[in-house]
Every structure is written in structure tokens, then in C-alpha cells.
KOLMIPA-589110 format. One record per atom (N, C-alpha, C): residue number from 1; atom name; x, y, z. Coordinates in Angstrom, 3 decimals, always signed. Layout:
<rs>
R resi name       c1       c2       c3
R  NUM   CA        X        Y        Z
...
</rs>
This chain:
<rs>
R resi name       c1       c2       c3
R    1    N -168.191 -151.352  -56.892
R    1   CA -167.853 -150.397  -55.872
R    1    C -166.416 -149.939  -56.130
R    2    N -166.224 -148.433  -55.814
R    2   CA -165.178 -147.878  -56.596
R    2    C -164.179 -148.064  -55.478
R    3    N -162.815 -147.516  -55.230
R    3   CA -161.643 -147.893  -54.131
R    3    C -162.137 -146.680  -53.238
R    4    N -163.028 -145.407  -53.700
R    4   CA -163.019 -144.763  -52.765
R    4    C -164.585 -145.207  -51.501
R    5    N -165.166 -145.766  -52.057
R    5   CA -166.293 -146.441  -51.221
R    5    C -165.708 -147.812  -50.449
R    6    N -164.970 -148.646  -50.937
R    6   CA -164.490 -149.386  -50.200
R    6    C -163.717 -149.226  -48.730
R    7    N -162.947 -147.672  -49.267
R    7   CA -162.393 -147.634  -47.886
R    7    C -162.874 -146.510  -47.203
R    8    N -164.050 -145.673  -47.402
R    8   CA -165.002 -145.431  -46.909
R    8    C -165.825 -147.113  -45.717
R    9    N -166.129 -147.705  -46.650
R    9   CA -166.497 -148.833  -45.756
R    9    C -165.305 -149.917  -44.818
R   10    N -164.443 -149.529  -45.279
R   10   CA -162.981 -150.179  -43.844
R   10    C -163.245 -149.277  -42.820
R   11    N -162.999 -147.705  -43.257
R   11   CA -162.726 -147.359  -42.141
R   11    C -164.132 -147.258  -40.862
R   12    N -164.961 -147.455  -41.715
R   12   CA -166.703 -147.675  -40.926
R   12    C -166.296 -148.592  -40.010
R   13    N -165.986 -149.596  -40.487
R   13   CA -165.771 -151.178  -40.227
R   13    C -164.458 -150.517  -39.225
R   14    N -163.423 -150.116  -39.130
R   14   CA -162.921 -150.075  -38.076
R   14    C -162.793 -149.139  -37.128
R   15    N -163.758 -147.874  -36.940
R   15   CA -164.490 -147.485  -36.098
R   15    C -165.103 -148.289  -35.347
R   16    N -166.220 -148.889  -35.461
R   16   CA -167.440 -149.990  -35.039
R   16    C -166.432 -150.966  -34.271
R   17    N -165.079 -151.539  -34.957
R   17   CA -164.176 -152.619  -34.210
R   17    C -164.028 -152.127  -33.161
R   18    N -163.522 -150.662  -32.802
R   18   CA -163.098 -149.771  -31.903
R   18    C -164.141 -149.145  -31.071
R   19    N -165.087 -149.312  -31.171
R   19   CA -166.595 -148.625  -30.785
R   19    C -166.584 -149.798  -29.524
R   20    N -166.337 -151.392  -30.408
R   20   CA -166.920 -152.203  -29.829
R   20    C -166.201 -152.929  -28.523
R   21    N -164.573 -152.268  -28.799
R   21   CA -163.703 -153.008  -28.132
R   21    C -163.756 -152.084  -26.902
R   22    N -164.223 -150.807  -26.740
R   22   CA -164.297 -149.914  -26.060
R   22    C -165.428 -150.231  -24.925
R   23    N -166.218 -150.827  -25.500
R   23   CA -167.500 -151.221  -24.602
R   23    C -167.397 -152.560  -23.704
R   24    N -166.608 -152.868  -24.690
R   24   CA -165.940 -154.425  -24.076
R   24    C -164.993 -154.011  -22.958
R   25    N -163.928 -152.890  -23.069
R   25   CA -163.124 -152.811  -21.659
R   25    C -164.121 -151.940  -20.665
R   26    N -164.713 -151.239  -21.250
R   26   CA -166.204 -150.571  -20.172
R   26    C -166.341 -151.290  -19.447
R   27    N -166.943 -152.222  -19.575
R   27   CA -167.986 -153.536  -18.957
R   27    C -167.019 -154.132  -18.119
R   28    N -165.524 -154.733  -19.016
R   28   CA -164.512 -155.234  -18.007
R   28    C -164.505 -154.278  -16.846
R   29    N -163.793 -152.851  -16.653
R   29   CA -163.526 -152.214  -15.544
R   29    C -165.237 -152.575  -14.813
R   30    N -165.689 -152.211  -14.889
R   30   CA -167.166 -152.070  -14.132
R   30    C -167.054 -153.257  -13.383
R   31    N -167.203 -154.738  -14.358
R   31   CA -166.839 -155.704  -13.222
R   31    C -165.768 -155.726  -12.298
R   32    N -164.503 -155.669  -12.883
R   32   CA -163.494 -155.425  -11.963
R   32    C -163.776 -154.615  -10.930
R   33    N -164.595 -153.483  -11.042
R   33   CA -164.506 -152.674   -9.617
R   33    C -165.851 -152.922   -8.705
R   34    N -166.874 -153.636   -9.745
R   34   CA -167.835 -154.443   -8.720
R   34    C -167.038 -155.524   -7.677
R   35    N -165.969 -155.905   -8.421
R   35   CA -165.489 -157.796   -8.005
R   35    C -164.281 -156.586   -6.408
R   36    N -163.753 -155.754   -6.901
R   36   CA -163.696 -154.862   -5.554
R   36    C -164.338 -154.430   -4.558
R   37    N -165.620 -153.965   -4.851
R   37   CA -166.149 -153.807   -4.032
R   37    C -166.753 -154.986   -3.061
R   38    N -167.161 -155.676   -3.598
R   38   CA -167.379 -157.260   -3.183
R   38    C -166.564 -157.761   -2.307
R   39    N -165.001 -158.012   -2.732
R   39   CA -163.983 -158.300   -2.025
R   39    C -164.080 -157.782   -0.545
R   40    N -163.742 -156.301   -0.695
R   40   CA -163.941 -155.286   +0.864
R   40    C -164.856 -155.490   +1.306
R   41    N -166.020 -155.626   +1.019
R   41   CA -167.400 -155.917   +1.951
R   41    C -166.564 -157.364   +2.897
R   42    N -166.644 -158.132   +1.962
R   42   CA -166.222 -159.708   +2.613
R   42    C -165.374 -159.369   +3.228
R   43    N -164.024 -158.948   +3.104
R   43   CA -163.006 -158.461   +4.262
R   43    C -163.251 -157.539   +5.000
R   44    N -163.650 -156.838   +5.306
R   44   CA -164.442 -155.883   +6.234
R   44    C -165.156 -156.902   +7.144
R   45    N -166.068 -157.742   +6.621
R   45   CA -166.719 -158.520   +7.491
R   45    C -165.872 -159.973   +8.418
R   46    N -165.173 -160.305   +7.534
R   46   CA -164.593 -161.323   +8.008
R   46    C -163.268 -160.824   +8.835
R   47    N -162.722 -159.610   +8.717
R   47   CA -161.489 -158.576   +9.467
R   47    C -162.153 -159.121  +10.977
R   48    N -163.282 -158.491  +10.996
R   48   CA -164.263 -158.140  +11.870
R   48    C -164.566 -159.854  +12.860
R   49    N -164.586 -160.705  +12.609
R   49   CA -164.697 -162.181  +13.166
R   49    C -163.900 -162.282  +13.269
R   50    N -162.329 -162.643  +12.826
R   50   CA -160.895 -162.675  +13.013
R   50    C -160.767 -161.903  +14.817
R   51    N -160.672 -160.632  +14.384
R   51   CA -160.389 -159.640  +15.626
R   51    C -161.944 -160.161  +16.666
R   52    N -162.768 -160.791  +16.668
R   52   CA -163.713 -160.959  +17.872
R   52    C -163.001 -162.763  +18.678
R   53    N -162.591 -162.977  +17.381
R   53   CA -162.513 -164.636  +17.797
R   53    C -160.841 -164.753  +18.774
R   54    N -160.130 -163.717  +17.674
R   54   CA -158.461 -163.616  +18.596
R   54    C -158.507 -162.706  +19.413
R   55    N -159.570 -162.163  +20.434
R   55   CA -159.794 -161.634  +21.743
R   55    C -159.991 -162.477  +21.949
R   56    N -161.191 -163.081  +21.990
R   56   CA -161.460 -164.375  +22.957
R   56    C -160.245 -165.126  +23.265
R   57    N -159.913 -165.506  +22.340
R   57   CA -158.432 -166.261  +22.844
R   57    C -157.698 -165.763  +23.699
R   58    N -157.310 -164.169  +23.844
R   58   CA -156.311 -163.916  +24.339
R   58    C -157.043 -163.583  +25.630
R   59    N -158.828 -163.565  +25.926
R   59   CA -158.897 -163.821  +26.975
R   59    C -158.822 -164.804  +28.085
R   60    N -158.958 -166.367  +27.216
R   60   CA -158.876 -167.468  +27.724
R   60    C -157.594 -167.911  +28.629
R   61    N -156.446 -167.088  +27.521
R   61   CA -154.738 -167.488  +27.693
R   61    C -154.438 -166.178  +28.102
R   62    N -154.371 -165.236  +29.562
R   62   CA -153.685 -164.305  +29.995
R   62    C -152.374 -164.037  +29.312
R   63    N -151.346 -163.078  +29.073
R   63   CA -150.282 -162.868  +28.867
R   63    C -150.297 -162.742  +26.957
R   64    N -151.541 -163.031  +26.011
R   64   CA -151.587 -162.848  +24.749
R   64    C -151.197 -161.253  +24.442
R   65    N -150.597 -160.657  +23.959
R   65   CA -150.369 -159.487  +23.438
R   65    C -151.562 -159.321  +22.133
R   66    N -153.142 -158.682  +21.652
R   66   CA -153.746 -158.576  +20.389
R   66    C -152.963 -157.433  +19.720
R   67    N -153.240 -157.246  +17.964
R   67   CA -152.923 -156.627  +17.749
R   67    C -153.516 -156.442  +16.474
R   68    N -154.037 -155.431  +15.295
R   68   CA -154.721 -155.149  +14.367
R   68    C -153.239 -155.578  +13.145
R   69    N -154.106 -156.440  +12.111
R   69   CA -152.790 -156.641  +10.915
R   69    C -153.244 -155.764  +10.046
R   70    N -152.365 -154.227   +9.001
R   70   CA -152.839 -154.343   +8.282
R   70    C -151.685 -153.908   +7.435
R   71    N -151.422 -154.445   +6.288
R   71   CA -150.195 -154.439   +5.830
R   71    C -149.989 -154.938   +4.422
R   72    N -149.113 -155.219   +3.605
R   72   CA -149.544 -155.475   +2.275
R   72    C -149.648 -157.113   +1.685
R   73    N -149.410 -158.028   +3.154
R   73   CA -149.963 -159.393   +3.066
R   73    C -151.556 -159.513   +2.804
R   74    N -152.204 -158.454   +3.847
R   74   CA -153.805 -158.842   +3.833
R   74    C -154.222 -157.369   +5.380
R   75    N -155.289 -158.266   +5.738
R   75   CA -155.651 -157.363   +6.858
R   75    C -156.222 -158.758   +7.712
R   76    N -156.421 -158.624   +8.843
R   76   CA -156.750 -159.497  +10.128
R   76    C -156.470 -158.838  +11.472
R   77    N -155.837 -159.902  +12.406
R   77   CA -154.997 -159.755  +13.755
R   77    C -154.317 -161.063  +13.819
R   78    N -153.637 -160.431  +14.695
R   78   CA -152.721 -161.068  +15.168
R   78    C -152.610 -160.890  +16.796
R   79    N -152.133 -162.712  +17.811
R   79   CA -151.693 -162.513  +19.209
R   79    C -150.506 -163.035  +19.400
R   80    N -149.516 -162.512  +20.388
R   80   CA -148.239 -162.954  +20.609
R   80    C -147.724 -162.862  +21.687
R   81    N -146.909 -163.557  +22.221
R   81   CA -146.748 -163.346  +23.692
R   81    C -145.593 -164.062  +24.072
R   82    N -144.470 -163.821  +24.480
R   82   CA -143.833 -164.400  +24.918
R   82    C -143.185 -164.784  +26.239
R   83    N -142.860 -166.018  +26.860
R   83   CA -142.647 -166.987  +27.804
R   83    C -140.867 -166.902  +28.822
R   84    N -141.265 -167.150  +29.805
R   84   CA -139.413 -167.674  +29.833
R   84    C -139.426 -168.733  +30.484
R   85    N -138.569 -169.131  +30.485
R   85   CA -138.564 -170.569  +30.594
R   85    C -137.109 -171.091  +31.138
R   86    N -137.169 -171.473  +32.591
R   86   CA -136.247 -171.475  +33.714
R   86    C -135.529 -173.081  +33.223
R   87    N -134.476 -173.976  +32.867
R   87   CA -134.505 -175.440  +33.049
R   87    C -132.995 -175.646  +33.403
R   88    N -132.841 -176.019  +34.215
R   88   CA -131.683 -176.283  +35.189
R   88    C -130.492 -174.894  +34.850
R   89    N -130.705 -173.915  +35.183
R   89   CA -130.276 -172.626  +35.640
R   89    C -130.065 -172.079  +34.085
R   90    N -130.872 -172.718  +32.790
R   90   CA -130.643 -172.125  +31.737
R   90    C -132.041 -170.876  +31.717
R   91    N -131.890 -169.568  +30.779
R   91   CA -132.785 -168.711  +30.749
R   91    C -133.521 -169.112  +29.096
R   92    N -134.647 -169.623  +28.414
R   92   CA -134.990 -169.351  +27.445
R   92    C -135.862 -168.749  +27.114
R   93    N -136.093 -167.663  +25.925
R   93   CA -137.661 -167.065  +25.287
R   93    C -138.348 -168.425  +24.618
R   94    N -139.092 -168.310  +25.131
R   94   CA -140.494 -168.770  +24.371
R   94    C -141.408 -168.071  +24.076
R   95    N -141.627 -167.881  +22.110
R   95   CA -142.295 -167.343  +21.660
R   95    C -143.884 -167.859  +21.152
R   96    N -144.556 -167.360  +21.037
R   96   CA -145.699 -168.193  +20.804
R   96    C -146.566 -166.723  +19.557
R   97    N -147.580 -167.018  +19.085
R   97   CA -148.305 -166.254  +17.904
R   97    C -149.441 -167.053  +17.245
R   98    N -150.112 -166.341  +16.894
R   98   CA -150.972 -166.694  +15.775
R   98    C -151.344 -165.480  +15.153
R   99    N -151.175 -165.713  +13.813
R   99   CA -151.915 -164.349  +12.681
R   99    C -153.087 -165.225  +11.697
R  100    N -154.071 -164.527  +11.880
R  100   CA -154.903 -165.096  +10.582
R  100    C -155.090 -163.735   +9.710
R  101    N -155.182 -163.531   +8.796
R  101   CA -155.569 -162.768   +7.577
R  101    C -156.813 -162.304   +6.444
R  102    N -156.850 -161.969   +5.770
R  102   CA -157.564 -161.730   +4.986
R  102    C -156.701 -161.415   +3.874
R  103    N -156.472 -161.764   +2.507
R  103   CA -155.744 -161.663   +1.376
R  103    C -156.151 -160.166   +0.734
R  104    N -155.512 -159.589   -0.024
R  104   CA -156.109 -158.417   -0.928
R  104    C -156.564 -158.961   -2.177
R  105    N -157.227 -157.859   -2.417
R  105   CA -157.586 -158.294   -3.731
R  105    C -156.996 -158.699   -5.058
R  106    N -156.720 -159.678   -5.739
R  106   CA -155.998 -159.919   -7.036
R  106    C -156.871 -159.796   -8.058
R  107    N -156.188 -160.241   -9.050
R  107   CA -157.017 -160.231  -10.456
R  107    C -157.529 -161.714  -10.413
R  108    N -157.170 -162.779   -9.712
R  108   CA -158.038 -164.068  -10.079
R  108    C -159.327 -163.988   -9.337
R  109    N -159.460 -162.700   -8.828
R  109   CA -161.029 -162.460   -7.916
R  109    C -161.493 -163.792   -7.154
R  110    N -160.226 -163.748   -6.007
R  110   CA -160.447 -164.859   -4.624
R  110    C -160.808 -164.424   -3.620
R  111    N -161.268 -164.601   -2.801
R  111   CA -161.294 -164.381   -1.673
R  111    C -160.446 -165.236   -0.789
R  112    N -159.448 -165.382   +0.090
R  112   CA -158.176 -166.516   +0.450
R  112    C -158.322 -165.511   +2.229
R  113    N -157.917 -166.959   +2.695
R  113   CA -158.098 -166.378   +4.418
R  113    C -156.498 -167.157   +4.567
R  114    N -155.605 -166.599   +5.775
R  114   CA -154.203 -167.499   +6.001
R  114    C -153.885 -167.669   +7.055
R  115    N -153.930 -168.541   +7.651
R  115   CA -153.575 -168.630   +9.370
R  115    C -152.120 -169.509   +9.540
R  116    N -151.342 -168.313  +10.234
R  116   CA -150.066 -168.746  +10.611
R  116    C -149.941 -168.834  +12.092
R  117    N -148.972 -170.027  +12.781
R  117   CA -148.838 -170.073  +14.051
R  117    C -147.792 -170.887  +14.751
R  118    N -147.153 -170.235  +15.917
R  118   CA -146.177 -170.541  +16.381
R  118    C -146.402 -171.266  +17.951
R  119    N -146.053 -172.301  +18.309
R  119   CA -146.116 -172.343  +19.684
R  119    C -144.655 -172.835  +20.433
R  120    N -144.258 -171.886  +21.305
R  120   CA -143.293 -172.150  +22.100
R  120    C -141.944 -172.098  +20.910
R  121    N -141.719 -171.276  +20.642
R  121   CA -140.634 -171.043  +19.588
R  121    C -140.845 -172.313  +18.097
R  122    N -141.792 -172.981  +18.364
R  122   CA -141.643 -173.766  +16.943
R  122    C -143.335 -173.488  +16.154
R  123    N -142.876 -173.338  +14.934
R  123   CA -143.717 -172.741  +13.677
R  123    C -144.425 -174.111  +13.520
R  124    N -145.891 -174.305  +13.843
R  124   CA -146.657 -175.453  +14.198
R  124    C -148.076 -175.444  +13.775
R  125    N -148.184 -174.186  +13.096
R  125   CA -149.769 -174.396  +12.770
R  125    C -149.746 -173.104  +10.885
R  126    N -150.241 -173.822  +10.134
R  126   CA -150.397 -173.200   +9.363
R  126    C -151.594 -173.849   +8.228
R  127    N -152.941 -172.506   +7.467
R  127   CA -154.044 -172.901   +7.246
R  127    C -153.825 -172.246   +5.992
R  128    N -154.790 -172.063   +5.090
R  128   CA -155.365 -171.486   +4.120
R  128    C -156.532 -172.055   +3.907
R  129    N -157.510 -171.103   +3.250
R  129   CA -158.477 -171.508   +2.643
R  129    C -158.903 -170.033   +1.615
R  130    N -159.601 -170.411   +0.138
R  130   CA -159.774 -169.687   -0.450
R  130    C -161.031 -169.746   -1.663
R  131    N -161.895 -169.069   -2.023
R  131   CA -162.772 -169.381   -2.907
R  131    C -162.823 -168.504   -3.561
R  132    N -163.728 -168.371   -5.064
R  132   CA -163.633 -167.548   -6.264
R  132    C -164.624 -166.820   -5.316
R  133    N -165.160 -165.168   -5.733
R  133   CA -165.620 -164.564   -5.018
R  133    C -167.198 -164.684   -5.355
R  134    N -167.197 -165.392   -6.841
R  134   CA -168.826 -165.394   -7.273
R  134    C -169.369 -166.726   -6.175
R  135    N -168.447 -167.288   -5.860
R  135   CA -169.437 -168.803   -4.944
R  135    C -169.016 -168.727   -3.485
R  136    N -168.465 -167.441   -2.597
R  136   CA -168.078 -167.085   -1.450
R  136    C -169.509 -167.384   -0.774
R  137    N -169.331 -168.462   +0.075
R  137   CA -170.108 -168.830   +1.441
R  137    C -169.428 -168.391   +2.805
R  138    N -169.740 -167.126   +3.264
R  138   CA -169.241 -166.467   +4.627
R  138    C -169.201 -167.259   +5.478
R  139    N -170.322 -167.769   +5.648
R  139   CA -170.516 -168.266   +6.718
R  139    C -169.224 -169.661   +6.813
R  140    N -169.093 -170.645   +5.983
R  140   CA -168.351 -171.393   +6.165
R  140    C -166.950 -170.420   +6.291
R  141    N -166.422 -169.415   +5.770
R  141   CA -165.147 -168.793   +6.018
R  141    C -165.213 -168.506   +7.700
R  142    N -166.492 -168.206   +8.303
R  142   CA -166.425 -167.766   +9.790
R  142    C -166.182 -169.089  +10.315
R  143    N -166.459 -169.801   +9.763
R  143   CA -166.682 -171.804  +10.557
R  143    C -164.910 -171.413  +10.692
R  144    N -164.310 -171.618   +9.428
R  144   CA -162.971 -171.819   +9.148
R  144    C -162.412 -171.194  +10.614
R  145    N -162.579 -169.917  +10.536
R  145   CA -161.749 -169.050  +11.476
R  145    C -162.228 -169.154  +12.768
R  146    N -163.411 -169.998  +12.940
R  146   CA -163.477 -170.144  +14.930
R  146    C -162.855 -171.762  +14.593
R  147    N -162.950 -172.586  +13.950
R  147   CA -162.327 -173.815  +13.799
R  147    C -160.907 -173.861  +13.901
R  148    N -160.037 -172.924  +13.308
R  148   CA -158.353 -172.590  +13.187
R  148    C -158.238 -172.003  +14.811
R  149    N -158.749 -170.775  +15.257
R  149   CA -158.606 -170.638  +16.273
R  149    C -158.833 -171.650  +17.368
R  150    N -159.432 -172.223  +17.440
R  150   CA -160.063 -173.553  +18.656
R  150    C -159.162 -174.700  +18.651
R  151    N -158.863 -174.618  +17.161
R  151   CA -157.284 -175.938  +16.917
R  151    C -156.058 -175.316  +17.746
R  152    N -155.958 -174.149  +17.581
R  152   CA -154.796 -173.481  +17.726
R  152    C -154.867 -173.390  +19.307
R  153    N -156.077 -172.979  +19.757
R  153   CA -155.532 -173.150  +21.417
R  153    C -155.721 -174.458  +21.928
R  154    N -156.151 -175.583  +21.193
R  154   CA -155.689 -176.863  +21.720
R  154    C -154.381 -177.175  +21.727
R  155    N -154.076 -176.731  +20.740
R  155   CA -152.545 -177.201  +20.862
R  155    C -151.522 -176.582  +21.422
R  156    N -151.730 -175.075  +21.542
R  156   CA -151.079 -174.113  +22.866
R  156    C -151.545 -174.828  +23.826
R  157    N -152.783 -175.322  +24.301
R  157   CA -152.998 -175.777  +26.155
R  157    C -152.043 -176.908  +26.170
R  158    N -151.788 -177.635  +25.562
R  158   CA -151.455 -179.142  +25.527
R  158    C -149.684 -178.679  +25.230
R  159    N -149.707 -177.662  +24.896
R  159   CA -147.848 -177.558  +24.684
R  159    C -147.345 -177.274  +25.962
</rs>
């Protein structure tokens, strides 16, 4: 085979490399924007339990302020409300909160829930939980978030 057939056959050969690597990032984006779409369904749904479960609360406990999170931590709600608090002719705020979340989407394709919480000016409750999105069990993420909430107003009643 002469030098001009040889590189006749390289450059075949690196077309086809390039043919192939092309199909290979194809397929990547496609998943990537399946593993998106996936994500939003689940946060959409779980947004959605967050905001039913932190009403309830703030119906149980009068004086809760609700409020929609959506911001570049995640999306959820959030309740807050604050106290005063009379003790031998001193005036104090007492703040109180809880935010739970929903994470955005990353490239390690998680799904991650975050519950932060304050009672009476001290930072007293804090959760995570998170799974790869191919083995996401909803239902245990909804357990999570009436379980965090139900902790959380035990320990507001009792403060």
C-alpha cells in the first residue's frame, strides 16, 4: 500500500473517530436533559408536599408567617414568625423559622431535600437527605418531609 492510500485510510479512520465521538456526546446531552427533566418532575412534586405540610404547621402554631422559596439554593417554603418576650422589664425578639428545600439540579444527578430551623433565636434543627435520581423513592422523600416537619413542631411546642 502506497503513502497515498494509507492516508487516504487515516483520514477514514479519523472521520469515523469523530463520527463516533459525536454520537457519544449526542446520547450524553439527551441523558443529561432526560436526568432534567426527571429532576423537575420530582421537584415540582415534592415543592408541592413541602408547601401542603408547612401550612399545616402554620395552622397548628397561629402567628407562623408561610412563604414560597425560590431562589438559587433550591425551591420549597419556608415559616417564620417572630415573638417578644417580656423578662423582668427586659424587651427581647424571638425568632423562630423553618425552611425545607428542594436542591437544583447538578451534574452528580441527585435529588437532595434540606431542612433548616430555628427556634426562639437559636439555630436547632437541621436535615438533609439525598439520592441518585435513577433509585429516587418519593414516597420515602414525602415520609422525610412530614417526619422533619412533626420533629420540628415538637420541639417548637416544648420550647
Amino acid at each position: 500500500m502506497d503513502f497515498k492510500q494509507r492516508l487516504q485510510k487515516a483520514t477514514e479512520r479519523g472521520q469515523h473517530a469523530r463520527d463516533k465521538k459525536e454520537r457519544v456526546e449526542a446520547a450524553k446531552a439527551m441523558s443529561e436533559e432526560e436526568c432534567r427533566r426527571v429532576h423537575s418532575g420530582y421537584r415540582l412534586e415534592l415543592t408541592d408536599h413541602i408547601e401542603n405540610c408547612l401550612k399545616q404547621l402554620a395552622d397548628q402554631f397561629p402567628g407562623f408567617n408561610f412563604a414560597s422559596v425560590a431562589d438559587d439554593k433550591g425551591w420549597g417554603a419556608a415559616l417564620s414568625r417572630d415573638d417578644l418576650s417580656l423578662n423582668e422589664g427586659k424587651r427581647d425578639n424571638l425568632f423562630s423559622r423553618l425552611t425545607i428545600t428542594v436542591a437544583p439540579h447538578n451534574q452528580y444527578h441527585v435529588l437532595s431535600i434540606e431542612a433548616r430551623g430555628a427556634i426562639r433565636n437559636k439555630e436547632s434543627f437541621t436535615r438533609s437527605h439525598y439520592q441518585m435520581l435513577k433509585d429516587v423513592d418519593l414516597d420515602h422523600f414525602r415520609q422525610l418531609i412530614e417526619h422533619w416537619v412533626l420533629e420540628y413542631a415538637e420541639q417548637y411546642a416544648g420550647a
